[in-house]
Structures are given as C-alpha cells and as structure tokens.
N, CA, C and O atoms as a GROMACS GRO file, in nm:
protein
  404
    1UNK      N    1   8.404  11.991  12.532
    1UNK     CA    2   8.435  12.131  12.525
    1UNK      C    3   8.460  12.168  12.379
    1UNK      O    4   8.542  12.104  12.315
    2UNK      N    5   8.398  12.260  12.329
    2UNK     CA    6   8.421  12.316  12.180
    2UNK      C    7   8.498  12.420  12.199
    2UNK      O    8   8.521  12.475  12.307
    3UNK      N    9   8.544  12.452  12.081
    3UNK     CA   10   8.614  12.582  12.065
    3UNK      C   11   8.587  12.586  11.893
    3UNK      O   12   8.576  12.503  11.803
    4UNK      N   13   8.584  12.773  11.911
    4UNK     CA   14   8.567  12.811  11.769
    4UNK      C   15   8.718  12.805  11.686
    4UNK      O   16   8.834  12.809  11.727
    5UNK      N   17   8.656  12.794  11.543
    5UNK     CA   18   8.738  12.770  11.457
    5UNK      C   19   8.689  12.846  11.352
    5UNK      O   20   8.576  12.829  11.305
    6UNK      N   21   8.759  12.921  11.317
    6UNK     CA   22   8.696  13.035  11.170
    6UNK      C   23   8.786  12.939  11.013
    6UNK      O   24   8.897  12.888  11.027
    7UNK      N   25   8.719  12.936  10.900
    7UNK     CA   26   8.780  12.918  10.784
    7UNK      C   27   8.716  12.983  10.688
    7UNK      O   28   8.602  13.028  10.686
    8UNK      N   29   8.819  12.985  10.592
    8UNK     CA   30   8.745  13.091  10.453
    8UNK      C   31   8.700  13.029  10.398
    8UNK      O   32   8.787  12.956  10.352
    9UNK      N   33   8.552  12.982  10.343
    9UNK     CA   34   8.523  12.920  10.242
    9UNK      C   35   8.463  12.971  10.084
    9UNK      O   36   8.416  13.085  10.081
   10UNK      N   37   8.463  12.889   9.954
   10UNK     CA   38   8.399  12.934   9.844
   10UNK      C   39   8.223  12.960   9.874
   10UNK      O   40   8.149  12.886   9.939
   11UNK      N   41   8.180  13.112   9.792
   11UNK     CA   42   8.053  13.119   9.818
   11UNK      C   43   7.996  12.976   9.786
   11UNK      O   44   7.915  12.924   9.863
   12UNK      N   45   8.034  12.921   9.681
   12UNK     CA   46   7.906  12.787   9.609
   12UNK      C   47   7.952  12.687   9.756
   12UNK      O   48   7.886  12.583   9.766
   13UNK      N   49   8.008  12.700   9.815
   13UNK     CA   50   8.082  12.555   9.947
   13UNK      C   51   7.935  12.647  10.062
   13UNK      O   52   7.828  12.601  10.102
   14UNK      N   53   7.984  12.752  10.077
   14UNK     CA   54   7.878  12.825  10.197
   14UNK      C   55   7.714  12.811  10.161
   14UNK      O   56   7.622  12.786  10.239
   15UNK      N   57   7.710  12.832  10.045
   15UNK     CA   58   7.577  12.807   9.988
   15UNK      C   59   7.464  12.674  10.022
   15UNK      O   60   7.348  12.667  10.062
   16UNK      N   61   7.587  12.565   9.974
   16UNK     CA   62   7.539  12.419   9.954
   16UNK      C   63   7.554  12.414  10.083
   16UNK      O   64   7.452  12.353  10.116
   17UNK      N   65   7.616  12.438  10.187
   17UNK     CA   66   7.566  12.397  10.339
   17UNK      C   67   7.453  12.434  10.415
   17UNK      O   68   7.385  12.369  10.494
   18UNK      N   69   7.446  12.578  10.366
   18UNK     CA   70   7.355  12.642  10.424
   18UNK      C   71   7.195  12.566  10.313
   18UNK      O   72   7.087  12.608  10.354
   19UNK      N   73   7.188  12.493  10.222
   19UNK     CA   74   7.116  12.450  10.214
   19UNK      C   75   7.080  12.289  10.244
   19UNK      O   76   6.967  12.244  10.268
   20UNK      N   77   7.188  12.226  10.237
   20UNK     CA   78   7.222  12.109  10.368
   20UNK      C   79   7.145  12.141  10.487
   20UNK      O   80   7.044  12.074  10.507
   21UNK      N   81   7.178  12.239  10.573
   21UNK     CA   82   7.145  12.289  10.698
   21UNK      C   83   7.014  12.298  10.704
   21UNK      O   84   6.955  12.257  10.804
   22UNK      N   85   6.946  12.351  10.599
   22UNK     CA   86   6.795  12.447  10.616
   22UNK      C   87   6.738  12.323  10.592
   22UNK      O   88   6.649  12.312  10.677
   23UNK      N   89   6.741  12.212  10.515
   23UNK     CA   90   6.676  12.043  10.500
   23UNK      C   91   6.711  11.930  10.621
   23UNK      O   92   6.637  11.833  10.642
   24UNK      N   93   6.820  11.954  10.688
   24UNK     CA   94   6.816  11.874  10.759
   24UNK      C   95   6.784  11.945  10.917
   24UNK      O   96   6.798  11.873  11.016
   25UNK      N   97   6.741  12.087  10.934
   25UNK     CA   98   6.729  12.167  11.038
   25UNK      C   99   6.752  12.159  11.148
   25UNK      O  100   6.684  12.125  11.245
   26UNK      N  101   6.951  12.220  11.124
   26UNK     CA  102   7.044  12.218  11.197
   26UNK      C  103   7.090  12.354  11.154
   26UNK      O  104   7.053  12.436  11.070
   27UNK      N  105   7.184  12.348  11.242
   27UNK     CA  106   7.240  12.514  11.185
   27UNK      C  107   7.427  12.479  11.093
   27UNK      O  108   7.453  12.361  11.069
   28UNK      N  109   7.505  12.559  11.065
   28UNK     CA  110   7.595  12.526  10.978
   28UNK      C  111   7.669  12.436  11.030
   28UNK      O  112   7.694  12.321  10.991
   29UNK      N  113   7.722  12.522  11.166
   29UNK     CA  114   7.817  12.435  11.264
   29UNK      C  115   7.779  12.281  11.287
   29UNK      O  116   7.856  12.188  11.307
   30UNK      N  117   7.658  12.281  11.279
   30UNK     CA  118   7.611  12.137  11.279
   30UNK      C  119   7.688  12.040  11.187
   30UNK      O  120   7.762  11.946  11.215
   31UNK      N  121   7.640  12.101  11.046
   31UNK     CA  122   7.717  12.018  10.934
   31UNK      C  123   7.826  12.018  10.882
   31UNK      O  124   7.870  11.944  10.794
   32UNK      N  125   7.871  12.096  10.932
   32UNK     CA  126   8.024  12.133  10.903
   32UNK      C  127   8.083  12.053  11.034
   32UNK      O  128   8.193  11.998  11.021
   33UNK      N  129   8.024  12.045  11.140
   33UNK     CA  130   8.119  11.947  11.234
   33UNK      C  131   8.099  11.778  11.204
   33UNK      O  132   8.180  11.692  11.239
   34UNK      N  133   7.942  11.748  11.112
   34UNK     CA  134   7.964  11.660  11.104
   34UNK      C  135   8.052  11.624  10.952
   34UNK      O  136   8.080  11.511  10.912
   35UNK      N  137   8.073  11.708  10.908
   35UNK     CA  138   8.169  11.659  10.749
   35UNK      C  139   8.315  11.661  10.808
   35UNK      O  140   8.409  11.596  10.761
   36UNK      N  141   8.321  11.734  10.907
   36UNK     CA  142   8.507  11.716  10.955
   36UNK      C  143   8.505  11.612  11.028
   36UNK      O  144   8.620  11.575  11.052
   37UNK      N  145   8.396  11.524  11.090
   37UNK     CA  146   8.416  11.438  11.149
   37UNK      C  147   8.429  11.288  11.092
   37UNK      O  148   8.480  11.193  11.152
   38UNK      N  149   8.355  11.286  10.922
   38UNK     CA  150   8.362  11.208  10.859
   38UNK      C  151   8.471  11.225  10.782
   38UNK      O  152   8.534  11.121  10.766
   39UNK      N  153   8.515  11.323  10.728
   39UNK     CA  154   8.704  11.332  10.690
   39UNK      C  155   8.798  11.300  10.771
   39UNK      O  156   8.890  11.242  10.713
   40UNK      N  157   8.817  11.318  10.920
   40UNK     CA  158   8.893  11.268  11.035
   40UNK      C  159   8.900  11.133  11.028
   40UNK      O  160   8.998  11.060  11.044
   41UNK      N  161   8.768  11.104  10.998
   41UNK     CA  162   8.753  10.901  11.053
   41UNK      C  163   8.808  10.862  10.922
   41UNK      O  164   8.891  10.771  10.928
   42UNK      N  165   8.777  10.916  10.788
   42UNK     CA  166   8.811  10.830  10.697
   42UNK      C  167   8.962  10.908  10.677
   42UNK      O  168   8.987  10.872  10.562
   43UNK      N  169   9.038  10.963  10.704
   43UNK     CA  170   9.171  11.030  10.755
   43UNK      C  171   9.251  10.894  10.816
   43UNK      O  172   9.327  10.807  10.774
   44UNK      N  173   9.188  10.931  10.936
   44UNK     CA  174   9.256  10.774  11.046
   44UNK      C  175   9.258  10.651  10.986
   44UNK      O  176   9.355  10.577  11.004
   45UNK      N  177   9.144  10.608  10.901
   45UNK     CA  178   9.144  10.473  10.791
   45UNK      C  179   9.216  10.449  10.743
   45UNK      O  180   9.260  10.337  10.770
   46UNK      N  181   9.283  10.522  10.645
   46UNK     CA  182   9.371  10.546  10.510
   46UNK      C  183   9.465  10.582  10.592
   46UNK      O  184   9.544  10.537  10.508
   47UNK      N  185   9.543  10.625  10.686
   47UNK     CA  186   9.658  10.614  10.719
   47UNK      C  187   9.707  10.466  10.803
   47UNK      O  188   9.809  10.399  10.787
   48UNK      N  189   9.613  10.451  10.881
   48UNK     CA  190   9.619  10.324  10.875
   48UNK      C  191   9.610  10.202  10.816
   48UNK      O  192   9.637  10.095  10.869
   49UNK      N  193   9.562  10.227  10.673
   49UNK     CA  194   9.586  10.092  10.590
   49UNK      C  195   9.710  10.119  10.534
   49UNK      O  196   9.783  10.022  10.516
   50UNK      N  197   9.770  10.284  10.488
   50UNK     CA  198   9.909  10.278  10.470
   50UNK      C  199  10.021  10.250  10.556
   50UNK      O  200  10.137  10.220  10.527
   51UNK      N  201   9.963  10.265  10.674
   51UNK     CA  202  10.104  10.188  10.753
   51UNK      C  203  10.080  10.054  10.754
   51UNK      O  204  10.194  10.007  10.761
   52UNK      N  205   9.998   9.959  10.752
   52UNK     CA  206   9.919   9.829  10.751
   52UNK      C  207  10.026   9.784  10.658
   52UNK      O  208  10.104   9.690  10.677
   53UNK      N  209  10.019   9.872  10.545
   53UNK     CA  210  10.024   9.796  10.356
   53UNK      C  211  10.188   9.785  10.354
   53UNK      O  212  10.253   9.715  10.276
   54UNK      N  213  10.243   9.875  10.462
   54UNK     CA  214  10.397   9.927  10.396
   54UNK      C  215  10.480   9.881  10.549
   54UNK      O  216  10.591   9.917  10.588
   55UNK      N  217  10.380   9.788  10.617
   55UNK     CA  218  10.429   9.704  10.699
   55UNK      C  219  10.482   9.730  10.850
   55UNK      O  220  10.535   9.646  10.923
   56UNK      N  221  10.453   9.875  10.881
   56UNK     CA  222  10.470   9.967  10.978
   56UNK      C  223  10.414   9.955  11.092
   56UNK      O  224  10.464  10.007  11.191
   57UNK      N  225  10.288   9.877  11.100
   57UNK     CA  226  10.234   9.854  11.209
   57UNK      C  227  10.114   9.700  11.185
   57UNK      O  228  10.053   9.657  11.087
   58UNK      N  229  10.123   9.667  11.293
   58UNK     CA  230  10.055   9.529  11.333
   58UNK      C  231   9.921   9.564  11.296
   58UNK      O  232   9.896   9.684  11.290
   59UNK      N  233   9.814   9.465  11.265
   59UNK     CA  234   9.671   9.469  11.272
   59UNK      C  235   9.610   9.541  11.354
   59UNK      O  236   9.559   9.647  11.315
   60UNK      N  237   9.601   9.504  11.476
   60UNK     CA  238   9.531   9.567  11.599
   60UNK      C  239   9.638   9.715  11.608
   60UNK      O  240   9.571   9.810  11.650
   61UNK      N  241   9.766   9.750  11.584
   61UNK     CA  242   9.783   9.869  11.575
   61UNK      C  243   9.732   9.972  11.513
   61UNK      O  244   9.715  10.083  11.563
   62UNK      N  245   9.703   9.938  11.396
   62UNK     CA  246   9.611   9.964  11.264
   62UNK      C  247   9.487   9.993  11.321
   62UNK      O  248   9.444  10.106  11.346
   63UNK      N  249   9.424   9.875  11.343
   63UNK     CA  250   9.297   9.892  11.410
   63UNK      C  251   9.273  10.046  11.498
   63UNK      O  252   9.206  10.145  11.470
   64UNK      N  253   9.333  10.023  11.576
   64UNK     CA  254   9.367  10.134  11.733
   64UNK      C  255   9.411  10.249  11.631
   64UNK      O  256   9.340  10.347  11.652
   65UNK      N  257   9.490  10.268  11.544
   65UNK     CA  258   9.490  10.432  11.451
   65UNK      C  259   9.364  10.456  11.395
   65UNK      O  260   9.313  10.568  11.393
   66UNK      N  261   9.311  10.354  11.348
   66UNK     CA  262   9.135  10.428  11.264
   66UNK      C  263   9.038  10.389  11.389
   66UNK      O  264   8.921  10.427  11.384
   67UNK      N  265   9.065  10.345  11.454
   67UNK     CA  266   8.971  10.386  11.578
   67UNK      C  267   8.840  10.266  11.532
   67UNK      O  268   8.718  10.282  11.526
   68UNK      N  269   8.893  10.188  11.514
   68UNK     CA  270   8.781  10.052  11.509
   68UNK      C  271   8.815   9.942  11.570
   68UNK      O  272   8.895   9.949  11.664
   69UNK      N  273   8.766   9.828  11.533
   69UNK     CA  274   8.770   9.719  11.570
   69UNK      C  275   8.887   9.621  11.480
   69UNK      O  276   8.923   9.647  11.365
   70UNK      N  277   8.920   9.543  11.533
   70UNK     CA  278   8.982   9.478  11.466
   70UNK      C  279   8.941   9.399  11.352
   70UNK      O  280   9.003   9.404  11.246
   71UNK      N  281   8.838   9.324  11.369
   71UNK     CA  282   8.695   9.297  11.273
   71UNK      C  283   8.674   9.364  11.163
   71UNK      O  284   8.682   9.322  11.048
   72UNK      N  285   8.637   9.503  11.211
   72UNK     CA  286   8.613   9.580  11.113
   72UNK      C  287   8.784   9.636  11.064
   72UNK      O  288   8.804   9.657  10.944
   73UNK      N  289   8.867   9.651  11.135
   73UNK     CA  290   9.018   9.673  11.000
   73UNK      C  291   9.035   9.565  10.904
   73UNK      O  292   9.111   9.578  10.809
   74UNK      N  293   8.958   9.441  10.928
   74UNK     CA  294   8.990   9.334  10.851
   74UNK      C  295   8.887   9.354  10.735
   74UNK      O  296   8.901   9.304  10.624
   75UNK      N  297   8.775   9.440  10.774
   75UNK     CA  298   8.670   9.439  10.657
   75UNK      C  299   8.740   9.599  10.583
   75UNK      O  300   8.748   9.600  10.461
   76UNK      N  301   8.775   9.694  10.642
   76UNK     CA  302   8.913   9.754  10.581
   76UNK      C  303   8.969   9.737  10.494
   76UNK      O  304   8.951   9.789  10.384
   77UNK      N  305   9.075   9.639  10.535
   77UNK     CA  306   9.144   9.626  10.434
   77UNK      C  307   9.149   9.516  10.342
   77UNK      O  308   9.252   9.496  10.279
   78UNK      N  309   9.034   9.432  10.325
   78UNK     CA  310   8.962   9.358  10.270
   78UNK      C  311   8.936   9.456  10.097
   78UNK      O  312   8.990   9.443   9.987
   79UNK      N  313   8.808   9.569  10.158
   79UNK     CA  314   8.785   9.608  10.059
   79UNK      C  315   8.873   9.699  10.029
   79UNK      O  316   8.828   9.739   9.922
   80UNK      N  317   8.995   9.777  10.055
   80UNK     CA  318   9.091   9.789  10.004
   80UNK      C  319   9.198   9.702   9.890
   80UNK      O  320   9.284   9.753   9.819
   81UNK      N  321   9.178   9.619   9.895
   81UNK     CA  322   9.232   9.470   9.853
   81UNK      C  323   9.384   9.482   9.894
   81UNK      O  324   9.484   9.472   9.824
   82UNK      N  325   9.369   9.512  10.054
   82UNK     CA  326   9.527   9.517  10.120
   82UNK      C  327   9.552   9.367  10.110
   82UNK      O  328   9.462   9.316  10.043
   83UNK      N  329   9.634   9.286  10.149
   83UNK     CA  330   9.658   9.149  10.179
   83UNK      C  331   9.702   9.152  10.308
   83UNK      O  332   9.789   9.236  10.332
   84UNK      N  333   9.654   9.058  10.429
   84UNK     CA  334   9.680   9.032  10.522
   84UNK      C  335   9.811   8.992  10.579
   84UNK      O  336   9.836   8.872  10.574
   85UNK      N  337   9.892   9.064  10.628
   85UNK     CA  338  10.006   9.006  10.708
   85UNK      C  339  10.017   8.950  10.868
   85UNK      O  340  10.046   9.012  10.971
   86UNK      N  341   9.990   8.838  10.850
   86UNK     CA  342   9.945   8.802  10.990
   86UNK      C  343  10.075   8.664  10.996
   86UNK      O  344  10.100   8.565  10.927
   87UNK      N  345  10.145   8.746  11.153
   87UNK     CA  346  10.186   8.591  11.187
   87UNK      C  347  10.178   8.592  11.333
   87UNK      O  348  10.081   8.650  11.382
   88UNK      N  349  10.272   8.532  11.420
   88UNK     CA  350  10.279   8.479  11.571
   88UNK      C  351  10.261   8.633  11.638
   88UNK      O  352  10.147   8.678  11.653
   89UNK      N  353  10.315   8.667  11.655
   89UNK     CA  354  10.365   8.790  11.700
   89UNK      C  355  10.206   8.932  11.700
   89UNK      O  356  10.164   9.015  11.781
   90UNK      N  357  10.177   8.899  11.600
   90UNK     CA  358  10.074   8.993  11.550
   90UNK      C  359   9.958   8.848  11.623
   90UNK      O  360   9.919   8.875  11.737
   91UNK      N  361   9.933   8.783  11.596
   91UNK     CA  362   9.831   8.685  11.677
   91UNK      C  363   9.832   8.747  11.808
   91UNK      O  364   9.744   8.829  11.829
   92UNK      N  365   9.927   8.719  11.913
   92UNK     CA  366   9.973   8.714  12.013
   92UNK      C  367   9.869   8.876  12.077
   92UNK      O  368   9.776   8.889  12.156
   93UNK      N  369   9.954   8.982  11.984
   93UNK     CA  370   9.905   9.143  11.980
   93UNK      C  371   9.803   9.124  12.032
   93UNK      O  372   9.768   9.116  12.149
   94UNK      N  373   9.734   9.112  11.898
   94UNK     CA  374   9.571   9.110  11.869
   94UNK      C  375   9.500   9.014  12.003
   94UNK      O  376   9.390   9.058  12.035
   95UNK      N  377   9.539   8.910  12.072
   95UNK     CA  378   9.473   8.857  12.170
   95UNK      C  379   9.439   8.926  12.231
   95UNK      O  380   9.320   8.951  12.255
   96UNK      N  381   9.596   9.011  12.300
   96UNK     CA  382   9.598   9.063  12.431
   96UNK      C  383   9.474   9.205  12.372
   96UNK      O  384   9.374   9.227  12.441
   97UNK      N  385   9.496   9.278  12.260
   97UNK     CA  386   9.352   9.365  12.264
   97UNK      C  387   9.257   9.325  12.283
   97UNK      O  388   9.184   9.387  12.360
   98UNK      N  389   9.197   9.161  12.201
   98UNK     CA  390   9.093   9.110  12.237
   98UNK      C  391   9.040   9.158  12.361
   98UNK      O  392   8.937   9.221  12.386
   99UNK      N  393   9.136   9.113  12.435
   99UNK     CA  394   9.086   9.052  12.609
   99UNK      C  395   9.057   9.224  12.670
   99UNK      O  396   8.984   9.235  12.768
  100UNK      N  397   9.126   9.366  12.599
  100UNK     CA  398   9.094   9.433  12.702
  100UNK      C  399   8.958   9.513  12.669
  100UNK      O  400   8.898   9.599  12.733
  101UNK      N  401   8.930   9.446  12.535
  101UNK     CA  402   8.785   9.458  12.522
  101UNK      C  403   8.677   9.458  12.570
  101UNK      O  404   8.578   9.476  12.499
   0.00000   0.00000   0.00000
C-alpha cells in the first residue's frame, strides 16, 4: 500500500531526477522511491554498526536492525574496520537465528 508524500525540493535536485527518470524510463516517483530506499538501508547499517561499536547490541541483533544477514553484518563491519565482539552468549544468540533461518 503506498501513500503520498509531498516534499520541497531544490530546482537543480528536481531537474537531475527528472533527468535520471527520462534515461532510465520511469517516472520521478520511481526514483525518488528508489533513492529513499537506498538511504533507509544504508540508515539501518550505520545505526547498527553504532550500536554494534558502542556495545549496545549483539551481532545477530545488529544484523536484524540493518536487515541482513549475519554474514553479511560481518562483511559490515569488517569494512567498517569495527572489531568483532564475540563471546558465549552472543554465539549462543546467533545459533538460535541461524536455525530460524
């Protein structure tokens, strides 16, 4: 289900979409839903490597806030150059997500 959403934007921001739009032949809403959707995901990332980094939440919690895999939070915060905090407890976590995989 969509719903509209109005925002004010700069002419040169309306411009460059609408020429985005006319090359990839879609209409605005198109690209404008897909640029909020790639700010959202990389949104959910970065808050989750800050709670990761500042010790707030487990791996697979982390994981489950940016909406990936656990795999991939490890390739995350890899190239972040977070350092891994992993012990029993966080093992244990991460199984039980494994399994409801």
């Amino acid at each position: 289900m969509s719903e509209v959403v109005s925002a004010r934007l700069p002419k040169e921001m309306v411009r460059f979409i609408e020429e985005i739009a006319r090359e990839e032949r879609v209409d605005k809403s198109t690209i404008l839903e897909r640029a909020l959707e790639h700010y959202l995901r990389e949104w959910r990332i970065n808050k989750a490597v800050e709670l990761y980094r500042d010790g707030l939440v487990t791996l697979s919690r982390a994981a489950e806030i940016a909406g990936v895999s656990i795999w991939e939070m490890i390739d995350v915060l890899a190239q972040k150059k977070v350092t891994l905090q992993y012990g029993v407890e966080d093992f244990e976590e991460d199984l039980k997500a494994l399994e409801q995989e």
